[in-house]
C-alpha positions as CSV (number, residue, x, y, z in Angstrom):
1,X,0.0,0.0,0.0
2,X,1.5,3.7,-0.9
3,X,1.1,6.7,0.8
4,X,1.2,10.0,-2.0
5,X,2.5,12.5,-0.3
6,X,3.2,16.2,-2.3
7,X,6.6,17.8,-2.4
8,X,6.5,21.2,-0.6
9,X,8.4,24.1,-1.1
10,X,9.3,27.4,1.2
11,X,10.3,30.2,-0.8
12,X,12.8,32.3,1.6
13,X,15.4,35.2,1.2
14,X,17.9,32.8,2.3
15,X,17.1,30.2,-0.1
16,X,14.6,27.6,-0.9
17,X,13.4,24.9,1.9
18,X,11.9,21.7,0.5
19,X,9.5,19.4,2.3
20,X,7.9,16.2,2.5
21,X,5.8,15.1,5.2
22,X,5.1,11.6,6.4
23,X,1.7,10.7,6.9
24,X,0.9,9.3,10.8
25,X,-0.2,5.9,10.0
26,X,3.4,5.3,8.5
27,X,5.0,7.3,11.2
28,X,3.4,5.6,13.8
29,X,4.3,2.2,11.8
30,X,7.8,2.8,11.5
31,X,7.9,4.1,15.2
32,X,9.6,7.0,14.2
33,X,10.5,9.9,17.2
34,X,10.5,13.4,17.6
35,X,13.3,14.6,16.4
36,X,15.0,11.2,15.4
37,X,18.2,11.6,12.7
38,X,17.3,10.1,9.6
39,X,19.7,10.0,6.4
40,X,18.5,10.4,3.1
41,X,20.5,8.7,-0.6
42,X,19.6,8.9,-4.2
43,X,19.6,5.7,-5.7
44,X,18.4,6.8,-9.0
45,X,16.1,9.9,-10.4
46,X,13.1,7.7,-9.3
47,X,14.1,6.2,-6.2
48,X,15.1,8.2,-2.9
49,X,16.1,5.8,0.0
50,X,15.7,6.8,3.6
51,X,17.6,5.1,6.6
52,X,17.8,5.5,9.7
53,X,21.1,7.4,11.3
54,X,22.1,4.8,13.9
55,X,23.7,6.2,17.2
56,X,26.8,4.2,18.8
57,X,26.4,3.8,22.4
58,X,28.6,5.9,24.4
59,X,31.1,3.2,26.5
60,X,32.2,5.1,29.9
């Protein structure tokens, strides 16, 4: 099952901002976090792959 989601764009003085939001039910299914690192990689012109950006654990 897809999810189409539009492309957004913020026009600013400083440059453009582009956006694309995740709708909740895939959120929630993914058990993504507030503010969670994520890393983004262009397979191809048609393909954009997300992964997550795993944290080491700190050893003390």
């Amino acid at each position: 099952m897809g999810y189409p989601t539009k492309i957004q764009l913020i026009s600013r003085k400083k440059g453009n901002q582009w956006y694309v939001n995740f709708p909740n039910a895939l959120a929630e299914a993914m058990n993504f976090k507030k503010g969670e690192t994520v890393e983004w990689e262009v397979e191809s012109l048609t393909v954009l792959k997300m992964s997550r950006k795993v944290e080491k654990a700190v050893k003390e």
